[in-house]
DOVEXKE-264811 format. One line per 10 residues: number of its first residue (from 1); their letters; for each residue x, y, z of C-alpha. Coordinates in steps of 0.5 Angstrom, whole numbers, plus 2048, in hexadecimal, padded with zeros to 3 digits. Example, Ala and Ser with C-alpha at 12.3 -4.5 7.8 and 13.67 -1.06 7.14 Angstrom:
<recs>
1	as	819/7F7/810; 81B/7FE/80E .
</recs>
This chain:
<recs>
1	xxxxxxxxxx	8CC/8ED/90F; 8CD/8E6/911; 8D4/8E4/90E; 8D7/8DF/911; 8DF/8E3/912; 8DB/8E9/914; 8D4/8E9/917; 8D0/8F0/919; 8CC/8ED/91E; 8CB/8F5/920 .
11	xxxxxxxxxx	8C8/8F7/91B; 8C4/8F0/918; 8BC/8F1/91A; 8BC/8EA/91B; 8C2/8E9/91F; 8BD/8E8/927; 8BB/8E2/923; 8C2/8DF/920; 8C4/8D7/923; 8CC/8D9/921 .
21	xxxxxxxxxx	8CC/8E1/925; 8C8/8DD/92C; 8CD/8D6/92B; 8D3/8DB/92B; 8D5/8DA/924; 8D1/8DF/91E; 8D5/8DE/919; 8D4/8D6/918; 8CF/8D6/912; 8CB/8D0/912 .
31	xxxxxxxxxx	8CC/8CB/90E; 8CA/8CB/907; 8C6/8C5/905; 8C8/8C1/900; 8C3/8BF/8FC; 8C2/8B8/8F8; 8C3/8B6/8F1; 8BE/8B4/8EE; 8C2/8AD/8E9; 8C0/8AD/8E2 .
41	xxxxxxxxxx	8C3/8A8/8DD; 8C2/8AB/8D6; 8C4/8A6/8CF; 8C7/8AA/8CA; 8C9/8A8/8C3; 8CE/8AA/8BF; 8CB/8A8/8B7; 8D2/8A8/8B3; 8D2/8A9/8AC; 8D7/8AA/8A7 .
51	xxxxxxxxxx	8DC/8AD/8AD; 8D5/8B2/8AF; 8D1/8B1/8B4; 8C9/8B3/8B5; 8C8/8B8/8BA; 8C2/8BD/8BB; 8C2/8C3/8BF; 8BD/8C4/8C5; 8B8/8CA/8C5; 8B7/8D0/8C7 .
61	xxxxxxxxxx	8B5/8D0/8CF; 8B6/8CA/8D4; 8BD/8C7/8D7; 8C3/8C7/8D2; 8BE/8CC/8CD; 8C2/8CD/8C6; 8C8/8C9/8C7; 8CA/8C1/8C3; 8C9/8BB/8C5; 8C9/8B4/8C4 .
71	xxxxxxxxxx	8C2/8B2/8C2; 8BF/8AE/8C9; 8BB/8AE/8CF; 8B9/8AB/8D6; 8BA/8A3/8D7; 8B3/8A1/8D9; 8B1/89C/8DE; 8B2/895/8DC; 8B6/898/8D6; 8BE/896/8D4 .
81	xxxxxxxxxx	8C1/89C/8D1; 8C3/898/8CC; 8BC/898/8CB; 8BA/89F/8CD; 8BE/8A2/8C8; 8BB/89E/8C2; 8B5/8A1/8C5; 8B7/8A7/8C5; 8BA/8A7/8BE; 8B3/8A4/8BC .
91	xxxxxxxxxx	8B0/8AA/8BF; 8B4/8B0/8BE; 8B7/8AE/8B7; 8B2/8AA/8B4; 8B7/8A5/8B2; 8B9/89E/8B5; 8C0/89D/8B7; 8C4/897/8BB; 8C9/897/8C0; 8D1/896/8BD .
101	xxxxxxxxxx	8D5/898/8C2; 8D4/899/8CA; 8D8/89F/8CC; 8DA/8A0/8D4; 8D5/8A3/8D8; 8D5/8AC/8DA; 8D3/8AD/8E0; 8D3/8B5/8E1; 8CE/8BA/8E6; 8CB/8C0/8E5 .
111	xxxxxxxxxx	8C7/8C4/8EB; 8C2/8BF/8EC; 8C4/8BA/8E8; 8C8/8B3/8E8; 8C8/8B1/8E0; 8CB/8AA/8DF; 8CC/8AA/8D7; 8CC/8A4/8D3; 8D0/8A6/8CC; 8CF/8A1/8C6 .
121	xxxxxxxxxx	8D2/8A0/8C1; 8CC/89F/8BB; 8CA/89C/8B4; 8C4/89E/8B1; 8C1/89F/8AA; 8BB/8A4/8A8; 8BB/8AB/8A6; 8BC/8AF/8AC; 8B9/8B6/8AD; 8BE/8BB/8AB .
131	xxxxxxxxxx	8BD/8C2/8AB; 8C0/8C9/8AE; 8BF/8C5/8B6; 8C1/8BE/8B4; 8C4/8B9/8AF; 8CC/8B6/8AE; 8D1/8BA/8B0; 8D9/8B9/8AE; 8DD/8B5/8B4; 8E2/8BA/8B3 .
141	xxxxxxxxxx	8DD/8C0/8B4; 8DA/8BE/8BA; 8DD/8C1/8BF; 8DC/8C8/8BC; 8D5/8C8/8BE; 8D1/8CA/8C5; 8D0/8C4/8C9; 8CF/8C1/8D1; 8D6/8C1/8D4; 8D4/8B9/8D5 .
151	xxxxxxxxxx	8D5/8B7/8CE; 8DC/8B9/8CF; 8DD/8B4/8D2; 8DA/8AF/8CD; 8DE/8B2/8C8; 8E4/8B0/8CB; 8E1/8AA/8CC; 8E0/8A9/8C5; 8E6/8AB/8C3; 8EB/8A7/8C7 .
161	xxxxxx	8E6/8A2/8CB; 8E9/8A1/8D3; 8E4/89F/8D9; 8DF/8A3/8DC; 8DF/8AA/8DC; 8DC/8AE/8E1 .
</recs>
């Protein structure tokens, strides 16, 4: 009933009530409020192998669900990305990775997040997991797959490296 270029103050139930009818002005709408995003840096690796790189694929359920990533995770507290993606790497993957290459940080929002990632470039040895929802994938076939809009971003970086990208 209340729209801000029309409002129906005859017919609303709770039109005796309404601060915009009795200030003279029913169709101001309060203001939305704006809600505060939570920050996240997230490390993220990209083990490149034989022009492939090892993704895995999310599970069903849960934010980005069946779509491909760069194998990651949250930076701890008193934890360096750097870090924070060997880490992850030894966690998820099960192998030992080092840093090569620090690519420029992406910064993207979602509804209620500020993601801060930090993409790099990664060496590493041992035998990954491969199966239907991970393993090495060609360079040149990644973009064919389902993946979070961010790592767009660390794609391009990837392929032609510039300053920081939001």
């Amino acid at each position: 009933i209340c729209r801000p270029k029309a409002p129906q103050c005859r017919v609303c139930p709770l039109s005796e009530g309404c601060a915009a009818r009795a200030a003279g002005d029913p169709g101001r709408l309060p203001p939305k409020k704006k809600i505060a995003l939570v920050p996240i840096d997230v490390a993220v690796g990209l083990w490149i192998r034989d022009d492939k790189v090892y993704m895995q694929r999310r599970g069903e359920g849960g934010l980005f669900a069946g779509l491909w990533e760069l194998p990651g995770g949250k930076v701890e507290p008193g934890e360096t990305p750097a870090e924070a993606v060997v880490r992850e790497f030894a966690e998820e993957v099960g192998c030992r990775v080092t840093v090569a290459k620090y690519l420029p940080i992406v910064k993207h929002s979602y509804t209620k997040f500020k993601v801060t990632l930090h993409p790099f470039v990664l060496t590493g040895r041992g035998r990954a997991p491969r199966d239907d929802e991970r393993g090495f994938v060609a360079l040149s076939e990644v973009h064919r797959l389902p993946q979070p809009k961010a790592n767009a971003k660390i794609w391009r970086n990837f392929l032609a490296p510039t300053k920081e990208t939001s």
